[in-house]
N, C-alpha and C positions, 0 to 999 in steps of 0.2 A: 770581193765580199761574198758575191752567190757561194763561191770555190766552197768556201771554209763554212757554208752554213750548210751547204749539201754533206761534208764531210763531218760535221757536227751532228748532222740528223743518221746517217748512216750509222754512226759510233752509237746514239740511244739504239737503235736498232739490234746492234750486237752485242748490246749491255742486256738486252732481252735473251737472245738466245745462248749465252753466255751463262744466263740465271736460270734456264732451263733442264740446262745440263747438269747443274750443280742441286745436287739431293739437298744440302743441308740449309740450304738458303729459301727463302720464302720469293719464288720466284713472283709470284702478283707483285709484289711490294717493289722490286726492280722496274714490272714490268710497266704499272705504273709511274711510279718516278720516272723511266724514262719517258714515256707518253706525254707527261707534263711537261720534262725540262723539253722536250722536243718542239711541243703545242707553242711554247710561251716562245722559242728560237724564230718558230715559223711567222708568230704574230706580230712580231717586234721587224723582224729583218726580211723577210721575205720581199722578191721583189714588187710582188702582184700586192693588193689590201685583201684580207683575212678577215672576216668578223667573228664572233665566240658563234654566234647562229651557223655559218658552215661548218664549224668544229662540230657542233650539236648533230646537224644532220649529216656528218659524215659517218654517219655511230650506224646500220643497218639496225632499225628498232623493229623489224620486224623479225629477224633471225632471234634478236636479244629476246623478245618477249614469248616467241616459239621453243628456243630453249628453254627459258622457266620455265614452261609449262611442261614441256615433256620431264624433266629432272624432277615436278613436279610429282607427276603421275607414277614413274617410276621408282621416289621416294615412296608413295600411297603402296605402292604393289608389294615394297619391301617391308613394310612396317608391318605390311599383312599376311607376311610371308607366303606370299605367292608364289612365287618363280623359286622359294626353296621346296615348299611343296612338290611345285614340278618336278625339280631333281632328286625330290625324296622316292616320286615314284618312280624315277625313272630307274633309280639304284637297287631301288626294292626288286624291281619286275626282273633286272635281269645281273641280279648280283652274284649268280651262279654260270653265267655264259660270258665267258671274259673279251671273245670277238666281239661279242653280240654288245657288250656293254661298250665297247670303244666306240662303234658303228654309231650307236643310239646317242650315246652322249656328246661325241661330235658333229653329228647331225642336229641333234637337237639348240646343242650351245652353239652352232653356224648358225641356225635359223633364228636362235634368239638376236645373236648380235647384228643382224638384219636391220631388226627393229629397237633395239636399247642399246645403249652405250656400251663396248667393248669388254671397259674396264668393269662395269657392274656385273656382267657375264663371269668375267673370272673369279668374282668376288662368292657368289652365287654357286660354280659349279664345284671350285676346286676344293672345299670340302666334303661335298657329298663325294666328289671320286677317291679322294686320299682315305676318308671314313669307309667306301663300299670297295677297298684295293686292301684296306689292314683287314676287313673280315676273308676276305677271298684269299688273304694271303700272296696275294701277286704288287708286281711291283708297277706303282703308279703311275713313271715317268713317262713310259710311253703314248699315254692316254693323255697326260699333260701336254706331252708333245705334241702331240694330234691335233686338241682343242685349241692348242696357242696359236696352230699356223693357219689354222683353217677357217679363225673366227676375223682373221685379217682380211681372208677374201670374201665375207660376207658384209662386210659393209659399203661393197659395192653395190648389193642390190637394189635399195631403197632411197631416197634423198635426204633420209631422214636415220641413214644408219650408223652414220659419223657425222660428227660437228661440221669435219670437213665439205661432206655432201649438202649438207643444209646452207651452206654457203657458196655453194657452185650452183644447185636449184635453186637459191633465191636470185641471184647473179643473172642467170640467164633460164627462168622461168623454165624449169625442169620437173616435168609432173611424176608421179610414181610409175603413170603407164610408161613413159620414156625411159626411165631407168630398167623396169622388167623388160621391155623389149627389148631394146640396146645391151644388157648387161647380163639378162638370167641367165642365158644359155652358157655362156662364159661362167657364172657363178657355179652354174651346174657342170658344167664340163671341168674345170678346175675342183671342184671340191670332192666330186666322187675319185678323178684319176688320184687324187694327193693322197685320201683316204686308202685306195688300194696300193698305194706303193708303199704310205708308212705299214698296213696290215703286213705286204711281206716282207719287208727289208726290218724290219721292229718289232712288229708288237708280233711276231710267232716267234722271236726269236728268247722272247722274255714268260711265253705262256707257263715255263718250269720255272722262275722264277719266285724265290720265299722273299717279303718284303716284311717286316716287322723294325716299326721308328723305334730309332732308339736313343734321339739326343735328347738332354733334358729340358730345353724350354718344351717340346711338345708334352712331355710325362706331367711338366708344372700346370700348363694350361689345362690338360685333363681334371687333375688332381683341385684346381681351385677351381675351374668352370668360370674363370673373368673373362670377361666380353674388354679386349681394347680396340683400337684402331686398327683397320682391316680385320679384326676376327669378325668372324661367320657365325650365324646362327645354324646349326647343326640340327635339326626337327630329328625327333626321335617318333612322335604320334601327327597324326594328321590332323591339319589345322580344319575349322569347321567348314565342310561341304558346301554348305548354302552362301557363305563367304567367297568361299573359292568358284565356285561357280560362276556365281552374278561378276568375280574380278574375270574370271576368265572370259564371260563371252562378252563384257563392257571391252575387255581390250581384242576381241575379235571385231565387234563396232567400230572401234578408234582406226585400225588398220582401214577399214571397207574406208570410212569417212577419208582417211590420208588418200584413198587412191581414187576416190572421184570427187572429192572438193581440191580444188586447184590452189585454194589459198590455205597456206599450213597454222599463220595465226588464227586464222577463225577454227578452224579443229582443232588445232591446240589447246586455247583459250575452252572452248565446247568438251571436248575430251578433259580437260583435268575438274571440272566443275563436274563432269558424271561423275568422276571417278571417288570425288569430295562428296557426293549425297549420297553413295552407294557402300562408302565406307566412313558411318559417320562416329565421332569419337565419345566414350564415354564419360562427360562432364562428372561434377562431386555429391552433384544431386543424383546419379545413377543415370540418370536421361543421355540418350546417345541423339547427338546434333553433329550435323557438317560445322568443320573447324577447316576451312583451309589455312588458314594464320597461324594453326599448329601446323601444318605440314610444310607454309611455307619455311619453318625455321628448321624441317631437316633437312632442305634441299642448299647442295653446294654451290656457292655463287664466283668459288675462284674463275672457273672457266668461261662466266660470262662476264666478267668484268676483266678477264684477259682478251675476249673475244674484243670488247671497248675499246681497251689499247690498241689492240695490234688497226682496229678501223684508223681511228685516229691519227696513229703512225705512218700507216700509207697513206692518209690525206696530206699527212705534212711530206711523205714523196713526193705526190703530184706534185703540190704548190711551189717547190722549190726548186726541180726540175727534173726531178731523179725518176719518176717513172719516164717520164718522155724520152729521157737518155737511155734509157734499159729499152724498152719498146723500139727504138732505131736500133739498138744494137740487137735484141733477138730475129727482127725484121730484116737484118742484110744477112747475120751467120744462118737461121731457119733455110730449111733446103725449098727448091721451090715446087717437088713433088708433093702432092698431096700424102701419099705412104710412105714416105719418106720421113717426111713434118712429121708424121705422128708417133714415128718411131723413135724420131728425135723429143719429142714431148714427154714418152712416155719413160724413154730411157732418162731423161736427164731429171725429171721430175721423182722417178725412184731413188734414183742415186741420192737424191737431195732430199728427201724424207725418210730414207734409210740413218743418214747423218746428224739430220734439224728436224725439229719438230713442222708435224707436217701439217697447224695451222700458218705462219707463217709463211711459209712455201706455195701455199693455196693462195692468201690474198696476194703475193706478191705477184705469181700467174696470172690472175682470173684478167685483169686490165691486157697482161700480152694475148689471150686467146682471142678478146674482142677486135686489138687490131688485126692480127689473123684471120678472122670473118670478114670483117667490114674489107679486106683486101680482096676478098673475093675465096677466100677456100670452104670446104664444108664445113658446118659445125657439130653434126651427131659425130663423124669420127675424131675431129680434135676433142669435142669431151669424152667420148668414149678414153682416149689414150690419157687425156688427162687422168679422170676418174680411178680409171685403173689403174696409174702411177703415182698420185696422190697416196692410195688407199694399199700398193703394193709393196711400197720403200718399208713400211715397218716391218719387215721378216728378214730385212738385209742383216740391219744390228739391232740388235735387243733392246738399244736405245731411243730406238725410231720411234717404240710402241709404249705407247704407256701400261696396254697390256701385257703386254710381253715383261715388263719389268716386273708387275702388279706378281705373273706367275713366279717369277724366282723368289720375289720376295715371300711368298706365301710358301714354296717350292721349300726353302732354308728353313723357314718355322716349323715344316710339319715333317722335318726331316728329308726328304727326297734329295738325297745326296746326289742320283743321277741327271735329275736335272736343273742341271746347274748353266752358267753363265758360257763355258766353254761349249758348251754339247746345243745349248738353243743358236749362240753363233753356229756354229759349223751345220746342223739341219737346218736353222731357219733360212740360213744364208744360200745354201742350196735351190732350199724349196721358192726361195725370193726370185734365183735365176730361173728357174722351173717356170714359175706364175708368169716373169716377165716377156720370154720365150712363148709361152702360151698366149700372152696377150699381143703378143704381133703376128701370132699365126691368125689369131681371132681379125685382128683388125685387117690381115690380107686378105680375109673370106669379107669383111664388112666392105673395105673400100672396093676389092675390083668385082665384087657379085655388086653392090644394093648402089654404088657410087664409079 
């Protein structure tokens, strides 16, 4: 009976990532329904007793509720177009120096995606580069390219820089200073080498380059100026100073508080309530009052109540036996060198977030690293390989990333014929081996210098 209730839970499991892959389908709505038919298999037939209270607390409500709050704060900053602003001036300053604009912009969009969600970054920049490429006249693709691979390796830096990450440092109590220490250098040493190789193998080779869009959805959107799903706010004048200011150094604040308060829901929670009285809304009577209950209804909840499922789903792992059986089997194939292990971690956890989405991949992991500790191996370098692996697989395929998809999609609307779906496989896929080859040179200087 266990047999077929292990093999019933596995099967919700890849009815998730099954629905993930699939564009046209409302993947929450699978992901849930499996979560349930899984919960309700686990509660009935499981061999151990189940109460709905362990389903409750198998939910990580502190990740849940630190989410909101940043999607929160990050809804507030867009609404106030903030982070367009940024790009506005970033385009402004240097919309006549076409290296200098590459440099700046994916410098910049790296550091963003640090600290905000991947996907918002591309949301945010890649209108102001297509808009400041059709004035200059050159052709955009390259700087897309740039920005797409390079905002992949910045959300290694922070714990707080992919969902991913915020679930590895809630896991195993990972502060921001541990991530800078353990990761900047590598952030930095990967980001400036990828930059110099695309500047000469790329973007000089496109500097003579005439780029002027010429299909018709992009002429239509011009011509009517409709705002739909994923369009961009395009700023043409600069939003008010005194606004932009107060958001600016409220979110230089939120970062200091992330990186010496240890607990991320109390700065979260603390962070989105400044951010709520500092940007408050203009009610009917003219009076401007903090509304968080209007901001909470622009902030997207698919990703935390997918976050819900996927907990869930590996609770009904454990209970029924299928973590224990995976954990004995990565525990005998795992090599028993320390740099070895990590190669093995890092290699195999890319490959598999290159394919599957690399929530799933995360929580399926985090359970085999602790048996790995508790065995006795180090733990900064298996999360080091982890983190890097996790966060490296999306540049293999296009599908890995949600960003990376986010740029074709946007890539097709505003014309950018060259980058397309063929040309991100073949550079992303490179630069994926590039990063991953970097990250075992990194982890040979971490284990045999510091370990």
């Amino acid at each position: 009976m266990l047999i077929f209730l292990q093999i019933f839970v596995i099967c919700c499991f890849i009815v998730v990532i099954i629905a993930l892959f699939r564009e046209r389908v409302d993947f929450l709505t699978y992901s849930m329904g499996a979560m349930l038919v899984a919960a309700t298999a686990t509660y009935f037939f499981s061999p151990e007793v189940v109460s709905m209270e362990e389903f409750f607390l198998s939910v990580n409500w502190e990740v849940i509720f630190f989410l909101i709050s940043m999607f929160t704060i990050v809804a507030i900053l867009e609404e106030n177009l903030v982070f367009q602003e940024i790009a506005r001036r970033i385009t402004k300053k240097f919309s006549t120096n076409t290296r200098g604009f590459f440099w700046v912009i994916c410098l910049i969009s790296t550091v963003s995606a640090a600290f905000i969600e991947d996907i918002s970054v591309v949301i945010i920049f890649i209108p102001m580069i297509i808009k400041t490429s059709e004035k200059m006249k050159i052709n955009p693709a390259p700087i897309l390219l740039g920005m797409t691979i390079c905002i992949n390796l910045a959300s290694t830096l922070t714990p707080f820089g992919s969902a991913e990450n915020v679930l590895i440092a809630s896991q195993f109590s990972l502060t921001s200073q541990w991530f800078f220490f353990n990761l900047g250098i590598y952030l930095m040493i990967g980001t400036l080498s990828t930059l110099l190789l695309l500047d000469y193998f790329i973007v000089k080779k496109h500097l003579t380059d005439i780029w002027v869009p010429h299909c018709e959805e992009y002429e239509e959107s011009l011509e009517n100026k409709h705002l739909e799903e994923h369009e961009l706010v395009i700023l043409e004048d600069p939003i008010d100073k005194k606004v932009f200011n107060s958001n600016l150094i409220s979110l230089g604040v939120l970062f200091v508080l992330l990186i010496v308060i240890p607990n991320i829901l109390f700065v979260g929670l603390l962070g989105t309530l400044i951010f709520v009285f500092i940007n408050p809304r203009r009610r009917e009577s003219g009076k401007r009052k903090p509304d968080l209950s209007y901001y909470f209804t622009k902030v997207d909840y698919k990703l935390v109540f997918f976050f819900i499922s996927l907990f869930v789903l590996v609770f009904c792992f454990e209970k029924v036996g299928i973590i224990q059986f995976l954990e004995d089997f990565v525990i005998n194939v795992a090599p028993a060198n320390l740099f070895l292990l990590c190669i093995f971690i890092l290699v195999l956890t890319s490959i598999l977030s290159g394919f599957l989405d690399n929530l799933p991949v995360t929580i399926l992991f985090m359970p085999f690293l602790q048996v790995l500790m508790d065995a006795g191996f180090s733990a900064t370098p298996i999360l080091v390989a982890f983190i890097l692996g996790i966060n490296l697989g999306g540049n293999i395929l296009p599908q890995g990333s949600a960003a990376d998809m986010m740029t074709l999609e946007l890539s097709a609307k505003y014309c950018v014929d060259e980058m397309n779906y063929k040309r991100l496989l073949k550079t992303g896929g490179i630069f994926a081996i590039y990063h991953i080859i970097l990250g075992v040179a990194y982890l040979a200087v971490l284990i045999f210098v510091f370990f």
